[in-house]
C-alpha positions in Angstrom: 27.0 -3.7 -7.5 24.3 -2.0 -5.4 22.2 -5.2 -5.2 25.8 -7.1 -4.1 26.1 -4.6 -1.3 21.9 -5.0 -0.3 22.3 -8.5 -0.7 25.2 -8.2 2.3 22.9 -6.0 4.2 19.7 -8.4 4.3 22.4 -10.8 5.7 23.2 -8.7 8.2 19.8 -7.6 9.0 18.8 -11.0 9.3 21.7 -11.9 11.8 19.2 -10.0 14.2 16.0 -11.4 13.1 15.1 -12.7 9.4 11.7 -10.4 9.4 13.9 -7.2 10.6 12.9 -4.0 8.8 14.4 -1.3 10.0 11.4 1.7 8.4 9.3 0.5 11.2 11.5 2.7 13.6 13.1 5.5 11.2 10.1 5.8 8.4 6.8 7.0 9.8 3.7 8.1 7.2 0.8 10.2 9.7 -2.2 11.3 8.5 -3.5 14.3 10.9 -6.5 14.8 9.6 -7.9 11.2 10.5 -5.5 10.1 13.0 -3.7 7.6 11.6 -0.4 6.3 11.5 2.0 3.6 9.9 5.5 2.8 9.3 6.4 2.2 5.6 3.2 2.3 2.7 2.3 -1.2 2.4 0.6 -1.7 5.9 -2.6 -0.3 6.6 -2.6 2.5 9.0 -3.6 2.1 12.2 -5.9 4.9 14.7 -3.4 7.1 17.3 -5.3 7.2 20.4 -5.6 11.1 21.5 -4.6 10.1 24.6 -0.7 8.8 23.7 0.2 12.2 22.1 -1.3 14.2 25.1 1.4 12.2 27.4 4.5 12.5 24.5 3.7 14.1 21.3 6.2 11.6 19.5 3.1 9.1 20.2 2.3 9.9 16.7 4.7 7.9 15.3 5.5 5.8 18.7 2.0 4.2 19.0 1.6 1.4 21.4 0.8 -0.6 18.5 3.5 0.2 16.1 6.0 -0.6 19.0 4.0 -4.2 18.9 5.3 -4.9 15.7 8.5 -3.9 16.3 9.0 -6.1 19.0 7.2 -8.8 16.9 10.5 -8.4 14.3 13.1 -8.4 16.8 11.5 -11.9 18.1 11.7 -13.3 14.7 8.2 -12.6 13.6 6.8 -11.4 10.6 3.6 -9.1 11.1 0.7 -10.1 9.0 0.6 -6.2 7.9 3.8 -6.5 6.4 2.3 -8.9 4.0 3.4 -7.2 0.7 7.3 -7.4 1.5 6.7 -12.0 2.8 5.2 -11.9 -0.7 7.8 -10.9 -2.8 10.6 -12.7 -0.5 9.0 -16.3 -0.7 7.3 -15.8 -4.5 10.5 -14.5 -6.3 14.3 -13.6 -6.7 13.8 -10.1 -6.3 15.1 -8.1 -2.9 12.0 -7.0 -1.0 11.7 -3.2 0.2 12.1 -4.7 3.4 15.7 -5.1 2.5 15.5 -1.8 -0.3 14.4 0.2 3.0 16.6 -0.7 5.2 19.4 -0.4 3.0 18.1 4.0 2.4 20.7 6.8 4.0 17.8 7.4 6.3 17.9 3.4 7.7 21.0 1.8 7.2 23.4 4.6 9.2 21.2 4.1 12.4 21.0 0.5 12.3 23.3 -0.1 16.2 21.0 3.2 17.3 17.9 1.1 16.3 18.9 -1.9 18.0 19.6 0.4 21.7 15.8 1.9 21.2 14.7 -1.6 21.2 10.7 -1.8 20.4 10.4 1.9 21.6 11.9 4.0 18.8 12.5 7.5 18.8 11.9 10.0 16.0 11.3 9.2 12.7 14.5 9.8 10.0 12.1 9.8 7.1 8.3 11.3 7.9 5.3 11.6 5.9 3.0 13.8 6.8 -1.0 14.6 5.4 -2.4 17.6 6.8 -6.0 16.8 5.4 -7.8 15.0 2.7 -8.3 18.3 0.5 -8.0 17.1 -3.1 -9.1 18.1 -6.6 -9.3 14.6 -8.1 -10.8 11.4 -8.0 -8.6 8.9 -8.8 -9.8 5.1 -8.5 -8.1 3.7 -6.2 -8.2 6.4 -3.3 -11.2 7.3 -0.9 -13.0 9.4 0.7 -10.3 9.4 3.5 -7.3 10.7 1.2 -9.6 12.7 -1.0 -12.5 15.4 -0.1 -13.8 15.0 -3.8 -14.5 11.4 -3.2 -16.3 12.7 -0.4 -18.1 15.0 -1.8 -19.2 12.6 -4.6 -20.1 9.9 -1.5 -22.4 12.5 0.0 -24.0 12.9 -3.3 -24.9 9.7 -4.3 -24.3 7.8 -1.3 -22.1 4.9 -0.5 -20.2 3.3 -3.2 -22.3 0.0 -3.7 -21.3 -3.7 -3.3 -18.2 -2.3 -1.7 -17.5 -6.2 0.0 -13.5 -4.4 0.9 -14.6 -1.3 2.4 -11.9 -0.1 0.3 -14.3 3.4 -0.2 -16.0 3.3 3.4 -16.4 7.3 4.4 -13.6 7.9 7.2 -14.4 10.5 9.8 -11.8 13.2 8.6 -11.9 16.6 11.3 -12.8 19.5 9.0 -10.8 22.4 8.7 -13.0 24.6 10.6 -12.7 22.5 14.0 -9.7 22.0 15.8 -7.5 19.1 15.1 -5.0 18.1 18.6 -3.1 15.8 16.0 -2.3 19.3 14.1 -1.4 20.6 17.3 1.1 17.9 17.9 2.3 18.3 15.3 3.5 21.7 15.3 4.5 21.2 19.0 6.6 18.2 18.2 8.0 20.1 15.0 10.8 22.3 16.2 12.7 19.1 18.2 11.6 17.2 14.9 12.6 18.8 12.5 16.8 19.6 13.1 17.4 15.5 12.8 15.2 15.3 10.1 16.7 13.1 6.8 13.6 13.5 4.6 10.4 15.3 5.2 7.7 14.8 2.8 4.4 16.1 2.4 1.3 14.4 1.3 -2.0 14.4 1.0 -5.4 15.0 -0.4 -3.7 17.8 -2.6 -0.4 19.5 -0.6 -0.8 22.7 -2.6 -4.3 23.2 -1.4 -3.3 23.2 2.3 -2.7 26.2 4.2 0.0 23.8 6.6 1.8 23.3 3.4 3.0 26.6 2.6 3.4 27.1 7.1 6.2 24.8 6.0 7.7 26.0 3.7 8.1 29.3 5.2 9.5 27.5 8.5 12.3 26.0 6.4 12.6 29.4 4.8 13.7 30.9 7.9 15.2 28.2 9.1 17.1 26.4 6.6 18.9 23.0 6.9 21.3 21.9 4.7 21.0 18.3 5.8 17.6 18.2 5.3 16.0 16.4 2.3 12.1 17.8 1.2 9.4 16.4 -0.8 6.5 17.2 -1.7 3.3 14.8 -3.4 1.4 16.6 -6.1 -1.0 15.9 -8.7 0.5 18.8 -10.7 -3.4 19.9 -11.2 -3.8 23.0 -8.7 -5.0 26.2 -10.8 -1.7 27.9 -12.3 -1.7 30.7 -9.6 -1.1 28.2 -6.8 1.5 26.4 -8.7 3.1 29.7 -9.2 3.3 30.4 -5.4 4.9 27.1 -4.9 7.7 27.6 -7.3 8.3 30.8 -6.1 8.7 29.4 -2.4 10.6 26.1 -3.5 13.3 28.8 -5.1 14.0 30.3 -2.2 14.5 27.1 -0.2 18.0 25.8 1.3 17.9 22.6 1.8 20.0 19.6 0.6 17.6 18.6 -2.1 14.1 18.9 -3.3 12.2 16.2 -4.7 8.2 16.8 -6.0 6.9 13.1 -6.1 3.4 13.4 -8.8 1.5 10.0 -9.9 0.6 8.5 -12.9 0.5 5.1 -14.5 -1.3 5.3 -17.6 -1.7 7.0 -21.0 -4.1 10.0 -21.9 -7.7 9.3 -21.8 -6.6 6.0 -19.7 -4.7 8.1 -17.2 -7.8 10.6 -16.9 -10.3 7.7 -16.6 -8.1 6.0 -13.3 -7.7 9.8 -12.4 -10.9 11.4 -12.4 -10.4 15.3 -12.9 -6.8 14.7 -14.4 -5.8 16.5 -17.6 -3.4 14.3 -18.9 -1.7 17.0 -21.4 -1.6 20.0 -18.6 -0.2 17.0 -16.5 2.5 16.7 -18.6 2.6 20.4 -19.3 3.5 21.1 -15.5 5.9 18.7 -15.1 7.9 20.6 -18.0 7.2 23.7 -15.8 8.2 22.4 -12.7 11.8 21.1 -13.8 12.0 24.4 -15.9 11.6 26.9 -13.3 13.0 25.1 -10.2 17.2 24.7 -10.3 17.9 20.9 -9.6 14.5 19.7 -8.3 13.5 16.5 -8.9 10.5 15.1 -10.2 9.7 11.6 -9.0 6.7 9.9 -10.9 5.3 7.2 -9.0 3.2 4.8 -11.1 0.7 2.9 -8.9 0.8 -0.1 -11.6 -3.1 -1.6 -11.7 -5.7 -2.5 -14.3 -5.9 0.4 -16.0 -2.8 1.1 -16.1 -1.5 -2.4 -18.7 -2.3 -1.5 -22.0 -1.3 1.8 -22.5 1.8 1.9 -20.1 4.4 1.7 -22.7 2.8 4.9 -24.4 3.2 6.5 -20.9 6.6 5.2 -20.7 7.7 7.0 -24.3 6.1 10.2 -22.7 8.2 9.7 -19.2 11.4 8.8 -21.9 11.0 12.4 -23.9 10.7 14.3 -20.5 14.1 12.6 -19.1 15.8 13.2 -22.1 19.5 14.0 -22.1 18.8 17.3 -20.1 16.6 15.8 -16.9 17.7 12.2 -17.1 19.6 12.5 -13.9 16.4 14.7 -12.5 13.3 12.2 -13.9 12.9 9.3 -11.9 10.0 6.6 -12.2 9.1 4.5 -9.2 6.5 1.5 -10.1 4.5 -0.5 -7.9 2.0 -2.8 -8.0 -1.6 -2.0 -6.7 -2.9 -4.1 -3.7 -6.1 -2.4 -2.6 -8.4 -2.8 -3.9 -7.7 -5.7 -5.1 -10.2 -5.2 -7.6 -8.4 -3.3 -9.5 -5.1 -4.8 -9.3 -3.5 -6.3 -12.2 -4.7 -10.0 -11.2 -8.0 -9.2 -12.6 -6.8 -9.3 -15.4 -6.3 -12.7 -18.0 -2.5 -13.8 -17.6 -2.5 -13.2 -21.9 -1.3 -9.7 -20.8 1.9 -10.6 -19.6 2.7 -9.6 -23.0 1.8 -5.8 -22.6 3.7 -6.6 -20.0 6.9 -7.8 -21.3 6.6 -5.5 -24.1 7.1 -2.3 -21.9 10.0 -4.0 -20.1 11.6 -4.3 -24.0 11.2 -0.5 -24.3 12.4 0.7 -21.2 16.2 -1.3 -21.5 16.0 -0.1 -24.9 15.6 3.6 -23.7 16.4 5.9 -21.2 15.8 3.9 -17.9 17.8 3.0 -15.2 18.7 -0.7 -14.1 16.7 -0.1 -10.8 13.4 1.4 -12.8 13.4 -1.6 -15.5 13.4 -4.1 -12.3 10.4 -2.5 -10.5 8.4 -3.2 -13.5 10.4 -6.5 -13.7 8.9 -7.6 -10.6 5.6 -7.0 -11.0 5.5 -9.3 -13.6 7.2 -12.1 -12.0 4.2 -11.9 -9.4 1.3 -11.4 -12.3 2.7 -14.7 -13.9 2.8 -16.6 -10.7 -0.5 -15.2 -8.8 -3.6 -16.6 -10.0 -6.6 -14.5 -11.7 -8.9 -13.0 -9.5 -12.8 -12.4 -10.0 -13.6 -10.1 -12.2 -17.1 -9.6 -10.8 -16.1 -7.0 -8.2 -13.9 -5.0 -11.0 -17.0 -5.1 -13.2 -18.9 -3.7 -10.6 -16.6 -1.0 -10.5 -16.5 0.0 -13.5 -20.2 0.1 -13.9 -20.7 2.0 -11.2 -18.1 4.3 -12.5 -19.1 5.0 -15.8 -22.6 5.6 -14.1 -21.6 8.6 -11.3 -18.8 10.0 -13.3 -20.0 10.1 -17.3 -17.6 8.1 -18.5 -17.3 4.7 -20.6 -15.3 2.0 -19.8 -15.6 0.5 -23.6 -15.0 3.9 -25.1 -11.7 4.4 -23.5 -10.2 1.2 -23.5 -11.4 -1.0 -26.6 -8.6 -3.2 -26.0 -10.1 -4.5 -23.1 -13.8 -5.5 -24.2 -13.1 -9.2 -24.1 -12.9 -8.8 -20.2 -16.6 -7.5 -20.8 
């Protein structure tokens, strides 16, 4: 029924203009500690010049470039950056998040308001915001720019070698101790923000281990709104005394719901190998905690579906199936997507002989407790790994090398399974 009624949307979407997508105006992800800014996750985000939020503050979502692309989709255009969403639209049967995001309660309501803003926009329904890049892990995919570990580990040993993507090229990121005019907007813009807000969410580095975070919450505190909906992006690895201070504030929240959104895509030592400084089991432990202590939260793992991730995933997916359970199955959600930088370590590394890991863990979620919308995410992927040809491996080797070498781990030793791509 719900895929009838987006199906009827995209038509009406494309009415206007078949490359339409309405998160460029009402979903906006900013990252203040860098400057940067985009509309939905799959583009790259682009600088904010200082100079745009000194004349409006709302600059840091209205950037002269972001209103570019908008008018490029009202004309009929697609955007190059939106690359991800033409993908899956001209390689498959499966509805795009082009159409799944423009079809959210923070899109599809302000569709005729949209089209009167024209390429200019106004404030965001849905933002994302990072404070800074603070961060107690080092997962594989991230960076420097997202995390200060990866930082610190690039100041160590230098420059991640044969990095032909730039995928871990050191960001300037304004440290704590200096002042930040993005953070200043911020706050200034916050107060006219924040009543018309449908979903605030917090990112990061690590949310917990900034000071803005808990600023926040105590704002929303004092200030509830009913309407509002928050969430927050954790790793679920901050000591136990933080964690504590966080569930103690998200109790005494009133808002219209509360969401933590916490990654992983892979099984034990495989998880904590693509998540350097993850404990997998005290992972798992505080995602117990968290829907223990917190009334009606919910807990969102997002699975960033990539090389590492294949060949355990289904023993992750038995772990995600005991935590839903029949108590949290309406408050356990899995979101899966597919990797895309660096590319390296997407899934098209990989031989197309596992398809059938593949296919295997789409057998065990319709067999278990997983909804319709969950089994198709994973669904999806696969279409694309069958029809998208292999990749080098070289670059992935490189990686892993290099890996094994700054970090004290092995490769072999954690995933056997995978030798023959050795």
């Amino acid at each position: 029924m719900w895929k009838w009624f987006r199906l009827q949307h995209k038509k009406k979407l494309d009415t206007i203009s078949p490359s339409l997508c309405l998160a460029k105006w009402t979903q906006s992800n900013i990252y203040l500690g860098s400057g940067m800014t985009h509309s939905c996750h799959h583009p790259g985000p682009h600088h904010i010049p200082v100079d745009e939020i000194k004349i409006d503050v709302s600059a840091l979502h209205n950037t002269k470039y972001k209103k570019q692309q908008r008018q490029l989709m009202l004309e009929g255009i697609r955007p190059t950056e939106c690359d991800y969403c033409w993908k899956v639209e001209d390689s498959s049967n499966s509805l795009s998040d082009r159409i799944t995001k423009s079809f959210t309660n923070w899109s599809r309501p302000f569709f005729k308001e949209i089209l009167t803003q024209g390429a200019n926009g106004s404030n965001p329904k849905y933002l994302e915001i990072s404070f800074d890049n603070v961060c107690n892990l080092k997962c594989s995919y991230c960076g420097p720019t997202n995390s200060s570990k990866w930082m610190d580990e690039i100041n160590r040993y230098g420059p991640w070698p044969d990095d032909s993507t730039n995928h871990y090229q050191q960001t300037y990121i304004i440290p704590n101790r200096e002042h930040n005019p993005y953070i200043d907007a911020f706050w200034q813009w916050w107060p006219d923000l924040y009543p018309s807000l449908h979903t605030f969410r917090i990112t990061g580095g690590e949310p917990l281990l900034s000071k803005n975070t808990f600023k926040v919450l105590d704002y929303i505190i004092s200030n509830p709104n009913t309407n509002l909906e928050l969430s927050i992006n954790s790793n679920l690895m901050a000591d136990c005394h933080v964690l504590d201070k966080f569930i103690s504030k998200a109790k005494q929240l009133k808002v219209k719901k509360l969401t933590i959104h916490t990654s992983c895509e892979a099984y034990s030592h495989a998880a904590e190998y693509a998540r350097n400084g993850l404990q997998y089991d005290t992972w798992l432990d505080n995602c117990y905690k968290i829907l223990n202590s917190i009334p009606d939260v919910k807990l969102d793992i997002m699975a960033t579906y990539n090389a590492f991730s294949v060949t355990t995933y289904e023993l992750f997916l038995k772990d995600i199936n005991t935590l839903k359970g029949r108590k949290w199955f309406s408050r356990v959600s899995l979101s899966t997507s597919y990797l895309r930088n660096p590319n390296f370590l997407s899934i098209w590394v990989l031989p197309k002989t596992y398809s059938d890991y593949i296919n295997s863990q789409i057998v065990y979620m319709k067999r278990n407790r997983f909804t319709a919308n969950e089994i198709n995410e994973l669904e999806r992927i696969l279409e694309l790994f069958v029809t998208t040809e292999q990749t080098n491996l070289t670059e992935f080797l490189k990686f892993v090398n290099e890996h094994d070498r700054r970090r004290q781990t092995s490769f072999i030793k954690t995933f056997p399974e995978m030798q023959d791509l050795i």
